[in-house]
C-alpha positions as CSV (number, residue, x, y, z in Angstrom):
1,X,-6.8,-20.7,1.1
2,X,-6.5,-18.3,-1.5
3,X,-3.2,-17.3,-3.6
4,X,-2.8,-13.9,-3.1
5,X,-2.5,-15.1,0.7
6,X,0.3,-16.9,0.5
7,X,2.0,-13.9,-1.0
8,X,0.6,-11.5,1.6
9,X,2.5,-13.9,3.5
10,X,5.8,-13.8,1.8
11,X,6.0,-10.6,0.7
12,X,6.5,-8.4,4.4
13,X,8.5,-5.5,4.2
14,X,11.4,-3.7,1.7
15,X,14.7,-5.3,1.0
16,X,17.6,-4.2,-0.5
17,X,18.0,-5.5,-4.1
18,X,22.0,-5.7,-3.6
19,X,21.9,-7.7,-0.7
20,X,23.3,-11.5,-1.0
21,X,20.2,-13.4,0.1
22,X,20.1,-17.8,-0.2
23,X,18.5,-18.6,-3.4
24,X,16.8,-22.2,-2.8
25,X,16.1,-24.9,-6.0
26,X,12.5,-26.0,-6.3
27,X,12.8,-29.2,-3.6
28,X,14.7,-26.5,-1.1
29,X,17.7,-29.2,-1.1
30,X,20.0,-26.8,-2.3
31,X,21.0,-23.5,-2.0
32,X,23.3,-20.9,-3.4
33,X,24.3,-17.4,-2.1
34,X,24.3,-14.2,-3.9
35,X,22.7,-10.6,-5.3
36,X,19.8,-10.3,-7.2
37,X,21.3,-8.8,-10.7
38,X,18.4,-9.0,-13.0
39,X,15.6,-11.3,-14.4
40,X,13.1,-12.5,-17.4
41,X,10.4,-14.9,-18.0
42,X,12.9,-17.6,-18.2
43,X,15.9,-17.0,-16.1
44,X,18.0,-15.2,-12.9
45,X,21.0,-13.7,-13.1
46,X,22.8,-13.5,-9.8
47,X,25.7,-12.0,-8.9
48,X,28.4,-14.1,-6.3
49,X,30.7,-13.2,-3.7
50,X,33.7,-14.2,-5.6
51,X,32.5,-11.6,-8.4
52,X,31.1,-14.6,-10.6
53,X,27.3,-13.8,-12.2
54,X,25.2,-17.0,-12.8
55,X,22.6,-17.4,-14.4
56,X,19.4,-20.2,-13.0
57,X,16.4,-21.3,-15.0
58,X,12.8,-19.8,-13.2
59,X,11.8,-23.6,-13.6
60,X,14.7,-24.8,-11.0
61,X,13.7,-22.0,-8.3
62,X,11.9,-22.1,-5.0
63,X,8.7,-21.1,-5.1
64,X,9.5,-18.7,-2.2
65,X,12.3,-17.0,-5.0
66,X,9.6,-16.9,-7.5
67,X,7.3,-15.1,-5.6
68,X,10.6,-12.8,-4.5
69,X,11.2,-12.0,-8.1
70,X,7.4,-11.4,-8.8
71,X,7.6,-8.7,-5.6
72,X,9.9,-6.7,-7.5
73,X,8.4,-7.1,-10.7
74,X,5.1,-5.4,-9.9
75,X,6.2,-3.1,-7.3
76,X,5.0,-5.5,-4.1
77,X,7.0,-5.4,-1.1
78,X,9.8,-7.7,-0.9
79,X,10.0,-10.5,2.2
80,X,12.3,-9.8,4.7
81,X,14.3,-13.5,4.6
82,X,14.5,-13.6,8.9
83,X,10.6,-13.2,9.1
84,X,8.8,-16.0,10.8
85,X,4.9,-15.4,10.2
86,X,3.8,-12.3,8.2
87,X,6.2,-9.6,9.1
88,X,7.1,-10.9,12.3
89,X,10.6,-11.6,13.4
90,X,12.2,-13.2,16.7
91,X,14.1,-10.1,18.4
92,X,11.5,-7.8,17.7
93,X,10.0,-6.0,20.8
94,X,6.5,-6.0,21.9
95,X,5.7,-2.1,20.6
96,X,7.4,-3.5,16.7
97,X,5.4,-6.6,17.3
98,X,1.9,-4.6,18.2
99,X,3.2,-2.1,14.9
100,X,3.6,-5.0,12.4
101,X,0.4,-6.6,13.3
102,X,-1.7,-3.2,13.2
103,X,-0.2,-2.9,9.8
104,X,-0.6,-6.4,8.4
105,X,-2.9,-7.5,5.0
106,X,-3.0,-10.5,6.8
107,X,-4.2,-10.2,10.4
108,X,-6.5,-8.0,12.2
109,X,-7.0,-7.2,16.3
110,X,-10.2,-7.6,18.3
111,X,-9.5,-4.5,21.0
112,X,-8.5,-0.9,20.5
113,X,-5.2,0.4,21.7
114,X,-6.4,0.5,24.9
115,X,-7.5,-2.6,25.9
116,X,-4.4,-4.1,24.4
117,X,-2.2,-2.2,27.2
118,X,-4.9,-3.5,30.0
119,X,-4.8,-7.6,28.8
120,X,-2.0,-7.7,26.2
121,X,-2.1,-9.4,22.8
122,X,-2.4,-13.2,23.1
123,X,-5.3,-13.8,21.5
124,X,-6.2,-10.5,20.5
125,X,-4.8,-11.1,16.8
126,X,-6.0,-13.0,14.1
127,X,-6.0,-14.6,10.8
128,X,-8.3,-11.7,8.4
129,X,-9.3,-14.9,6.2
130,X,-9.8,-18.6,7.3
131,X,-7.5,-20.9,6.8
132,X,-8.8,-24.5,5.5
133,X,-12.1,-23.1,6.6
134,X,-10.7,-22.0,10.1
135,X,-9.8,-18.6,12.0
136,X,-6.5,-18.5,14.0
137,X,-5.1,-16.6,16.5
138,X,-1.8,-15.5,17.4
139,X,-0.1,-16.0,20.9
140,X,2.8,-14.6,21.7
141,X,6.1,-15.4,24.4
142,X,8.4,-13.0,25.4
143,X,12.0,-12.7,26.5
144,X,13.1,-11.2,30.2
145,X,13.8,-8.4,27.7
146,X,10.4,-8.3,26.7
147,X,11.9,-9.2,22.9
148,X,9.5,-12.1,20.8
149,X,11.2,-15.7,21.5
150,X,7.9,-17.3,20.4
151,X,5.0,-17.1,18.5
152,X,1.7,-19.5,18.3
153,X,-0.6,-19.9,16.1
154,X,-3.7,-21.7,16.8
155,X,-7.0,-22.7,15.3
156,X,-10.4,-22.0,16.7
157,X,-11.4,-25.0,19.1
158,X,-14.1,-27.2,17.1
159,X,-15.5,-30.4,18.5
160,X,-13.9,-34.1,18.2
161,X,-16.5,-34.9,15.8
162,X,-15.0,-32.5,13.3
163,X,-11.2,-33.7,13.8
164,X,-11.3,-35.6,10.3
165,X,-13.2,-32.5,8.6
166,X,-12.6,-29.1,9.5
167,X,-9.3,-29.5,12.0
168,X,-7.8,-31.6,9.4
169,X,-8.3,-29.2,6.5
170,X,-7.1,-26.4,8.4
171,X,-4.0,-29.1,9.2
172,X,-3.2,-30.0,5.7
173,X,-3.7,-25.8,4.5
174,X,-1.0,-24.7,7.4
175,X,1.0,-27.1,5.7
176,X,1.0,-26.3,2.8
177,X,1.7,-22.6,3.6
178,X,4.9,-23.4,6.3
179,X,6.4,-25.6,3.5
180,X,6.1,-22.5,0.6
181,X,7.7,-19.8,3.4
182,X,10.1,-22.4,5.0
183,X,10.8,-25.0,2.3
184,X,10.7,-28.7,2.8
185,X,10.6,-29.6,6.5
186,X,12.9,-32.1,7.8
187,X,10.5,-34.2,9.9
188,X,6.7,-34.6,8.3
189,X,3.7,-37.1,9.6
190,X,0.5,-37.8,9.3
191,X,-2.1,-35.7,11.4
192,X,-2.1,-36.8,14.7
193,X,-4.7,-39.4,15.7
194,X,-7.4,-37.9,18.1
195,X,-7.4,-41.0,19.9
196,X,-4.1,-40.0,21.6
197,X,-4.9,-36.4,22.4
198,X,-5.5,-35.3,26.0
199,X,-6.5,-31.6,27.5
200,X,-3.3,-29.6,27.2
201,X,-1.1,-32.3,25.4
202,X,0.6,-31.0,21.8
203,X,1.2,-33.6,19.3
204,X,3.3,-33.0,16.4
205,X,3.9,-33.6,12.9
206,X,6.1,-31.3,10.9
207,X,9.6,-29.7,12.0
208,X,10.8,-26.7,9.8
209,X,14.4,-25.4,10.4
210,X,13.8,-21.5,10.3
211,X,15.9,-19.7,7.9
212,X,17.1,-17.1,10.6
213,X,17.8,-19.6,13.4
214,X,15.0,-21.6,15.7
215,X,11.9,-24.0,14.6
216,X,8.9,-24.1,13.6
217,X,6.5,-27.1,14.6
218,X,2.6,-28.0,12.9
219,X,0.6,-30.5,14.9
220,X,-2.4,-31.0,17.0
221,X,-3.8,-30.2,20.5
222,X,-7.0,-30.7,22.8
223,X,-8.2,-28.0,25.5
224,X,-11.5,-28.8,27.9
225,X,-12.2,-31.9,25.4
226,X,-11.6,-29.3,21.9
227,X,-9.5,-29.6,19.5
228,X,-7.6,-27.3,17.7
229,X,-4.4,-27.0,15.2
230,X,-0.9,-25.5,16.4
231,X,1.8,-24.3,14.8
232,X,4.7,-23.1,17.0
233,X,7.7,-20.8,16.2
234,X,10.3,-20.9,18.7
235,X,14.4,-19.4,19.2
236,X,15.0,-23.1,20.4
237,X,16.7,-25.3,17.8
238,X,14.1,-28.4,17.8
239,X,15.3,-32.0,16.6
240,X,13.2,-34.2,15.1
241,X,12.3,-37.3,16.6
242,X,13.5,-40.1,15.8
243,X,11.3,-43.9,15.5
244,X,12.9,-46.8,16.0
């Protein structure tokens, strides 16, 4: 997947420069609160909420604070820290939801207006480029307040033949990409063996801790004998599971 995805990705809507945002170091191990103050080629200065201004070296940041600072250095948009995919947030409703995703760099929709009042928007939406070689499409689950409490994104279907190829590129890409928005996850495996997939089962291999609350999981699945990757952001705090 290309570059300037990644910070289509990361970069969703306008933030305050004078809001105290979580500055992460390169592993996403630590953390350190703050106000953006100023920066160079070398270093960030940042202001504290005990009035203190530090200053970090570019070379100990997050990637994700990197690509913050370049945002503000051209002119981009900055991210919005509680997004969860693109400029999606849990909370939002289903008319900011349809909004953000007419708007998006990164996803486009199938249907007009109108046939998106008649089915709704589970897979309607989907991934403008491939990723690892693979479209995906966006499925969505709703609160009795008709608010977002989850969002799934999932491969197209291809054949068990191409598990080891094309699913498991588009595996290791989605990867790749969770871990530069959400930093190192606490729980990461190997991609699932095909072997134990069955129709409707989810197997799982990376657990992110979202930054705004909830979890974000990457894994595998099977429907009428396809298979397909699935990443899953959820409100529900998932822990990671533990081998013996």
């Amino acid at each position: 997947m290309q570059r300037h995805l990644l910070i289509l990705l990361t970069c969703a809507i306008p933030a305050l420069q004078a809001e105290d945002r979580l500055w992460k170091s390169l592993d996403g191990s630590k953390t350190i609160s703050g106000s953006y103050v100023s920066h160079d080629t070398r270093e960030v200065t940042i202001l504290q909420s005990n009035g203190k201004e530090i200053t970090v070296n570019l070379s100990n940041l997050h990637e994700q604070d990197k690509i913050w600072l370049k945002g503000m250095k051209d002119g981009d948009p900055l991210p919005d820290e509680s997004a969860i995919f693109d400029k999606l947030c849990f909370g939002d409703s289903r008319d900011e939801v349809i909004r953000k995703l007419k708007e998006s760099k990164f996803v486009e929709g199938g249907l007009d207006e109108t046939f998106i009042g008649r089915t709704g928007i589970n897979g309607i939406f989907r991934t403008k480029e491939k990723i690892g070689g693979l479209q995906c499409e966006l499925y969505f689950d709703w609160s009795p307040g008709d608010n977002l409490k989850e969002l799934t994104l999932q491969s197209q279907s291809t054949p068990r033949t191409s598990y080891n190829s094309s699913i498991k590129e588009n595996w290791e890409e989605l990867a790749k990409i969770l871990t530069m928005l959400h930093g190192t996850p606490i729980q990461a495996g190997h991609l699932p063996d095909p072997d134990q997939l069955q129709n409707d089962m989810f197997l799982g291999s990376h657990l992110w801790r979202l930054e705004g609350g909830g979890s974000a999981l990457l894994g595998t699945s099977m429907q009428s004998g396809k298979c397909m990757v699935v990443v899953r952001f959820t409100t529900e705090r998932i822990d990671p599971v533990r081998v013996p």
